[in-house]
C-alpha positions in Angstrom: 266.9 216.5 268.4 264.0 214.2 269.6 262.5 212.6 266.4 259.6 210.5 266.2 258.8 208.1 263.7 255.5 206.9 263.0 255.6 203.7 260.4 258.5 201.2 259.8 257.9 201.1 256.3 260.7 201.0 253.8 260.9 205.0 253.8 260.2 204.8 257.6 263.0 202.1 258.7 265.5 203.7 256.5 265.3 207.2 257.8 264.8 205.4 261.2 268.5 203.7 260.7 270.0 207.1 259.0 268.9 209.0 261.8 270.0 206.7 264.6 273.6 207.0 263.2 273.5 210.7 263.1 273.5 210.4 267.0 269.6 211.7 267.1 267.0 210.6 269.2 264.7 208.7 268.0 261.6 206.4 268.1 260.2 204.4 265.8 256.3 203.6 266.2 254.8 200.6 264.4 252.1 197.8 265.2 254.0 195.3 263.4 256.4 193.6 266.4 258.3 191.5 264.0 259.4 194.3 262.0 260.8 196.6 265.1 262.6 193.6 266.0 264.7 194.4 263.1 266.4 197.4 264.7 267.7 195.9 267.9 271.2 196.7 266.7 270.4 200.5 265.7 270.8 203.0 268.1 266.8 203.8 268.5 264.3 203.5 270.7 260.8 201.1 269.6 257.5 201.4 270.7 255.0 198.7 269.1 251.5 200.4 268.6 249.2 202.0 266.5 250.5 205.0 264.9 247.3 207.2 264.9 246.4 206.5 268.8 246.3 208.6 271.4 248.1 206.3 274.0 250.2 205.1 271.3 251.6 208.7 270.8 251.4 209.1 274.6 253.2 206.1 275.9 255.6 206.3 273.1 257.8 209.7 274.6 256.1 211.5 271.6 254.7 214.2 273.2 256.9 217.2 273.1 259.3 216.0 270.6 261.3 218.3 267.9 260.0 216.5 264.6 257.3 213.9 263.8 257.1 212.0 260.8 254.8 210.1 259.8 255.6 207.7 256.8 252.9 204.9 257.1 252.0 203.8 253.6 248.1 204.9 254.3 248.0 208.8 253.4 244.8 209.4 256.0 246.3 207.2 258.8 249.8 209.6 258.6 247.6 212.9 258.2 245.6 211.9 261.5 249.1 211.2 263.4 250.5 214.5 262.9 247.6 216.2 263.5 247.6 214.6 266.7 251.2 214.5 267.4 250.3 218.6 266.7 248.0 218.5 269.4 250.7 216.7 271.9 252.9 219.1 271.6 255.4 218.4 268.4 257.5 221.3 266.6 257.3 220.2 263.4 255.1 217.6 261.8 255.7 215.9 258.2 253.2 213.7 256.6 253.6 211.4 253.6 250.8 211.4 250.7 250.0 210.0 247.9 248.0 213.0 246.0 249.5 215.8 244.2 246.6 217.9 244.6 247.6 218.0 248.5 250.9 219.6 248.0 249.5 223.1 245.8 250.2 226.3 247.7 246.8 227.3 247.7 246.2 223.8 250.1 248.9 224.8 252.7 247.1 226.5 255.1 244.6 224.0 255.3 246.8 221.1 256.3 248.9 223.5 258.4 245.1 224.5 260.4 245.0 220.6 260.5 248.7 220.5 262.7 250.4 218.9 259.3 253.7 221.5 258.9 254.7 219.5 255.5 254.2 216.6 252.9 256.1 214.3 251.0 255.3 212.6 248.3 258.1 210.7 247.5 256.6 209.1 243.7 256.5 213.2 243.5 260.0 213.8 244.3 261.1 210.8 241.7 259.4 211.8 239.1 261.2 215.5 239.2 264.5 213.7 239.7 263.3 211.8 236.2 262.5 214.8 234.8 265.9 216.6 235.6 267.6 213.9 234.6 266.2 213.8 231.1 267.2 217.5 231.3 270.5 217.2 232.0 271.3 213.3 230.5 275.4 214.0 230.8 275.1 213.6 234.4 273.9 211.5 237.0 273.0 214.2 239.3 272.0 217.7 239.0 272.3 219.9 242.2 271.2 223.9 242.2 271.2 226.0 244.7 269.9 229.7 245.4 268.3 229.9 241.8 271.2 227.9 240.1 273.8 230.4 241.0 275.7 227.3 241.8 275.4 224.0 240.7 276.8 220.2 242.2 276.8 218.1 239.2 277.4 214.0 239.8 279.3 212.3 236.2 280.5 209.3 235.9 283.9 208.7 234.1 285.3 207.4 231.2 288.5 206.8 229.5 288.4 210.4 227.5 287.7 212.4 230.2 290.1 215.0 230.9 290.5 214.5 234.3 291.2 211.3 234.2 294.7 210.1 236.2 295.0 214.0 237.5 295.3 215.0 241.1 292.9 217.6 242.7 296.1 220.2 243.5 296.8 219.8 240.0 293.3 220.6 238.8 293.1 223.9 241.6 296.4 225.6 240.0 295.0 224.7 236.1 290.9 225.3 236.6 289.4 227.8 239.1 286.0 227.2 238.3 285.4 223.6 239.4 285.5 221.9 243.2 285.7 218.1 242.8 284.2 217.9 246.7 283.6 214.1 246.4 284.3 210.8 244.7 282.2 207.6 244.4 285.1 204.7 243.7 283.9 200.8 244.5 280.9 201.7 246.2 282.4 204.1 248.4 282.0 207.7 248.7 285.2 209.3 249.5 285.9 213.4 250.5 289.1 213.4 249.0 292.4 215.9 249.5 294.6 217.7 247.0 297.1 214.4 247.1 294.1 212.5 245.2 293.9 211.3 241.7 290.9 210.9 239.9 290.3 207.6 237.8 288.5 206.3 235.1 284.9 204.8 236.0 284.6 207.2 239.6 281.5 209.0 239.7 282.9 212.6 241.0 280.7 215.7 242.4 281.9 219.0 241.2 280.9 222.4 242.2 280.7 225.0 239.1 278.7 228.0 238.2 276.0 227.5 235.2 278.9 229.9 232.7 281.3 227.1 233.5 279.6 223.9 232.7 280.9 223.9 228.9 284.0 223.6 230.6 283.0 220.9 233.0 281.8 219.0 230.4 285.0 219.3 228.4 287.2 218.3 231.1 284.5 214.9 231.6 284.1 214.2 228.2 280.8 214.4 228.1 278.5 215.4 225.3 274.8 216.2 226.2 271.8 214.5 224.1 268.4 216.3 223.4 265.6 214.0 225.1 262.3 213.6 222.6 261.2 210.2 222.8 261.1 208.3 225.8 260.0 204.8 227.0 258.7 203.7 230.3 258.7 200.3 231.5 256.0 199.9 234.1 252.6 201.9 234.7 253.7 203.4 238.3 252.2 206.1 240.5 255.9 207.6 239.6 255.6 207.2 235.8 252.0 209.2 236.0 253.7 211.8 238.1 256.3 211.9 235.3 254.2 212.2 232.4 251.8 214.8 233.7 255.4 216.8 235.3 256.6 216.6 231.9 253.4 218.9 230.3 254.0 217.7 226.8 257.8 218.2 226.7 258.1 214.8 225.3 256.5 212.0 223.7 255.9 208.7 225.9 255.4 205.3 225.5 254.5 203.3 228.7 255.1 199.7 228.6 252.9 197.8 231.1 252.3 193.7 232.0 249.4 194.2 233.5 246.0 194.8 231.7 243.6 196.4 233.7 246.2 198.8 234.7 246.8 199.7 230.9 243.0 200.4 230.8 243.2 202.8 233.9 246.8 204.7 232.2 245.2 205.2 229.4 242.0 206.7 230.8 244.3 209.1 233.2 246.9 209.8 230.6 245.2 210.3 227.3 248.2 212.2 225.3 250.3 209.0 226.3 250.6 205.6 224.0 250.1 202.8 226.3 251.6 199.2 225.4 250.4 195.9 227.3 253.0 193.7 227.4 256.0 192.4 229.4 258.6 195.3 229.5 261.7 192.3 229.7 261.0 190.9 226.3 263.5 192.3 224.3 261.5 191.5 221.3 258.3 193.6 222.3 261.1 196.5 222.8 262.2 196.0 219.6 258.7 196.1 218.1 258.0 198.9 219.9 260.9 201.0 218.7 263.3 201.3 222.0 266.4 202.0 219.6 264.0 205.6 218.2 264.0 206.3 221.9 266.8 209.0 223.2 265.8 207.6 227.1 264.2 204.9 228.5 263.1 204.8 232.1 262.4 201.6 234.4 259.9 201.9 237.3 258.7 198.4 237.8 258.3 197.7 241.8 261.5 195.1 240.7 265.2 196.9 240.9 266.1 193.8 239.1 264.2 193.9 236.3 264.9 198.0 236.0 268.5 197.2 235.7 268.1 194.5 233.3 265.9 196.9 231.5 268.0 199.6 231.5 271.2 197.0 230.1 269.2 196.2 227.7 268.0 199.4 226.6 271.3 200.4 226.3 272.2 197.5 223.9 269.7 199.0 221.2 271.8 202.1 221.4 269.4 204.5 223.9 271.1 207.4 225.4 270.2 208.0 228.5 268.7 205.5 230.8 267.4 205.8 234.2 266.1 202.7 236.9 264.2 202.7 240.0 266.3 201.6 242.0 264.1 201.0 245.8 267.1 198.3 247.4 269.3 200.5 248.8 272.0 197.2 248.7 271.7 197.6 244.9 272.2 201.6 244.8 276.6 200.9 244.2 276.0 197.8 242.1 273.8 199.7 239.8 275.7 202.8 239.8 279.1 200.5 238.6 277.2 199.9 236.0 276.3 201.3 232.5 272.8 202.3 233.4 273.0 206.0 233.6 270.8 207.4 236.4 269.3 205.9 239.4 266.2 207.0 241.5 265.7 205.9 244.7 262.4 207.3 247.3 264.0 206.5 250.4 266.6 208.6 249.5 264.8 211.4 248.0 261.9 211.3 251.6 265.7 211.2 253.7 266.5 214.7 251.7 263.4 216.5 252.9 263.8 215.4 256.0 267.6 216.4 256.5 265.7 219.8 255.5 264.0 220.1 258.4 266.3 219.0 260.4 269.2 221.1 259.6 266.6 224.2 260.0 263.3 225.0 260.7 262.7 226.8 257.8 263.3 224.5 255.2 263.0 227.0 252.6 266.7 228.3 253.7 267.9 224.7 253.2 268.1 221.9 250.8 269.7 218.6 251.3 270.7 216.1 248.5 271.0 212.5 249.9 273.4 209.7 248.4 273.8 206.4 249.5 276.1 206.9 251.9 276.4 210.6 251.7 274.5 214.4 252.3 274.4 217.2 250.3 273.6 220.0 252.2 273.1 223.6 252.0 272.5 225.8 254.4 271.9 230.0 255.3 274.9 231.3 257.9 273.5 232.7 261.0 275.1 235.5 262.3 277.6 234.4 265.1 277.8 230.7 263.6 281.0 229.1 264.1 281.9 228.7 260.8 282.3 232.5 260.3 285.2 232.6 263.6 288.5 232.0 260.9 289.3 231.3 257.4 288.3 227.5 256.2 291.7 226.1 256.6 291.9 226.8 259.9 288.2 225.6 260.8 289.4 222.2 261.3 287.2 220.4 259.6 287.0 216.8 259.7 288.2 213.9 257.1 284.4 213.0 256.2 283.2 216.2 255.4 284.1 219.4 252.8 282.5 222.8 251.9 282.2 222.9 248.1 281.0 226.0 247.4 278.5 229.2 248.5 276.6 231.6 246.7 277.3 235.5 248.4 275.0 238.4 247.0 273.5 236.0 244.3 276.6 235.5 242.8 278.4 231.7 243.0 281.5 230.9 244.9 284.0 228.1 245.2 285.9 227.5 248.4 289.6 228.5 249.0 291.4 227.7 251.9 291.7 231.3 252.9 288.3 231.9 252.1 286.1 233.2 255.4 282.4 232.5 255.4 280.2 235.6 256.1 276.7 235.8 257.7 273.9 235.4 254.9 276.2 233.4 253.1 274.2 230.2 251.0 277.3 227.1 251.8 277.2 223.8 250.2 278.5 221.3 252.6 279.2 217.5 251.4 279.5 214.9 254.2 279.5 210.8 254.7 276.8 209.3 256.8 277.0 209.8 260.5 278.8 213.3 260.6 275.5 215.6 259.9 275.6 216.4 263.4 279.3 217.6 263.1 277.8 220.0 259.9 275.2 221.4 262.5 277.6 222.2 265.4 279.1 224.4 262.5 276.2 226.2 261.8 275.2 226.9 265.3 
């Protein structure tokens, strides 16, 4: 697939260095020279210019291509570029915004008219991962697919977990109703094999059904806390998204340093108390009652200080806690340790793209991407290799696994003998560089 790029940005250069190890080919268009010279060691192609120009565009290789993105952090600029990459020839076109308004149904055919196929908004996307994870605060991920008929959950474990020193053949013969189709152990992600053990402090991926999940969270030891109370540290795009997502499910308490940003939270969020003040002094948290607070949530443009926050959060006895976590270097660091959640855009952009990519019509797939890792799920097309034999026999490779499908709206896990069926909704776990071994699959 020939993908085009348009912005070297932080969401731009990361998909830009996903992509090139997926084997795709790609160009990456920015004006800044210094900063393409930063991916002389990826398998890409670079093209210094202005994203929305004409011979830019032209003398890039755009014209034609399967998928243009454009990720450029000025919403107008990446609105123009697709609307000419539209005009050049490209499939599909995806443009990133800043404004909620632009991503209503009723706004679609407008931007579609305009040669724009799709938006992100990844301080959108963040703000709903916040928001199912204040849901859900057992877990570290919450995955559904085909209206929840089967669910990936992410939970990290601890010494009274159940599952704790058993291997996954073990687990098969006792428990029918969860898959553990991955493991996160010392900053790896593993697909592991019936011969594995689980251990305390991974962070596994288990495929259920929503009638199961008691279960699951008997066998992880995990008890689930109702969420009313919740403090942010920092004023963000993503913590406005998050308050006006949440419609009055909770009460908030936004800690900001800066002042004139207080003045212009308080003005756009009315039904939310806004606190000047430097979100790291643990005294100010005190005062401001973080140990009343079931969650707090960290969303300063610092990973650092949403970590610390977080620790320190934690300390006063909150529940659930949740960081921004933007350097993807600090993703493992963070996750090993007792912070709860992270949130990452790059990583939430990377899963609507892996959308597209896997098929055209994104509303038959969804794609949940880890740090070094996809969740994907996809429709069967009739004739699509995976349907030829039983899974056993499929051959599947070491870095990948098929956790589950949903079949006539009812949830599914995978057996060895189990043979995948046209229509069928299959959730499909693999490491980084083996997405284009899933396609081959589907094709």
């Amino acid at each position: 697939m020939k993908i085009v790029i348009a912005g070297a940005g932080e969401v731009g250069s990361h998909l830009g260095r996903l992509l090139s190890e997926e084997g795709q080919d790609v160009i990456l268009i920015d004006e800044d020279e210094e900063r393409l010279n930063d991916f002389e060691m990826y398998n890409l192609m670079t093209f210094a210019g202005r994203t929305n120009s004409f011979a830019s565009l032209r003398d890039s290789g755009a014209k034609g291509c399967d998928l243009f993105i454009a990720v450029t952090p000025f919403e107008s600029r990446n609105l123009v570029a697709c609307a000419m990459a539209k005009k050049f020839g490209a499939a599909n076109t995806v443009a990133r915004i800043d404004n909620f308004e632009y991503m209503k149904p009723e706004n679609k055919s407008f931007f579609t008219n305009m040669g724009v196929d799709d938006v992100i908004y990844p301080e959108y996307l963040a703000a709903q991962e916040i928001l199912t994870s204040l849901k859900r605060t057992w877990v570290r991920s919450w995955f559904e697919l085909v209206d929840g008929h089967l669910v990936i959950v992410g939970v990290k474990l601890r010494s009274n977990a159940r599952l704790v020193g058993m291997q996954l053949k073990e687990l098969a013969m006792q428990s029918g109703y969860m898959h553990i189709s991955a493991i996160k152990r010392n900053h790896e992600t593993i697909i592991p094999g019936g011969g594995d053990r689980v251990c305390e402090g991974d962070i596994v991926y288990i495929a259920t059904t929503k009638e199961f999940i008691p279960n699951v969270l008997e066998m992880t030891g995990k008890k689930p806390v109702e969420v009313k109370h919740v403090m942010i540290m920092g004023g963000s795009r993503i913590a406005v998204q998050l308050v006006r997502a949440a419609a009055g499910r909770y009460k908030f308490k936004i800690i900001e340093s800066d002042r004139k940003r207080c003045y212009e939270l308080a003005e756009s969020l009315p039904e939310c108390n806004i606190i000047h003040g430097d979100g790291r002094n643990v005294e100010l948290l005190q005062e401001e009652g973080v140990s009343d607070c079931e969650a707090f949530v960290a969303l300063t443009d610092s990973s650092e200080t949403n970590i610390l926050g977080c620790l320190a959060a934690k300390e006063y006895g909150v529940k659930k806690t949740i960081a921004e976590v933007e350097n993807i270097q600090f993703i493992s660091e963070a996750e090993g340790l007792n912070i709860g959640s992270v949130v990452n855009k790059k990583l939430l952009a990377s899963s609507r793209i892996f959308q597209l990519m896997l098929d055209r019509d994104s509303s038959n797939s969804k794609c949940l991407a880890l740090a070094d890792a996809e969740v994907a799920e996809l429709v069967v097309k009739e004739g699509a290799r995976i349907t030829r034999d039983a899974v056993m026999n499929l051959n599947l490779s070491r870095d990948m696994t098929i956790a589950g499908l949903v079949r006539d709206g009812k949830g599914l896990l995978v057996k060895g003998d189990t043979r995948i069926q046209a229509g069928d909704h299959v959730v499909i776990f693999c490491l980084h560089g083996a997405l284009h071994k899933m396609e081959k699959l589907f094709k």
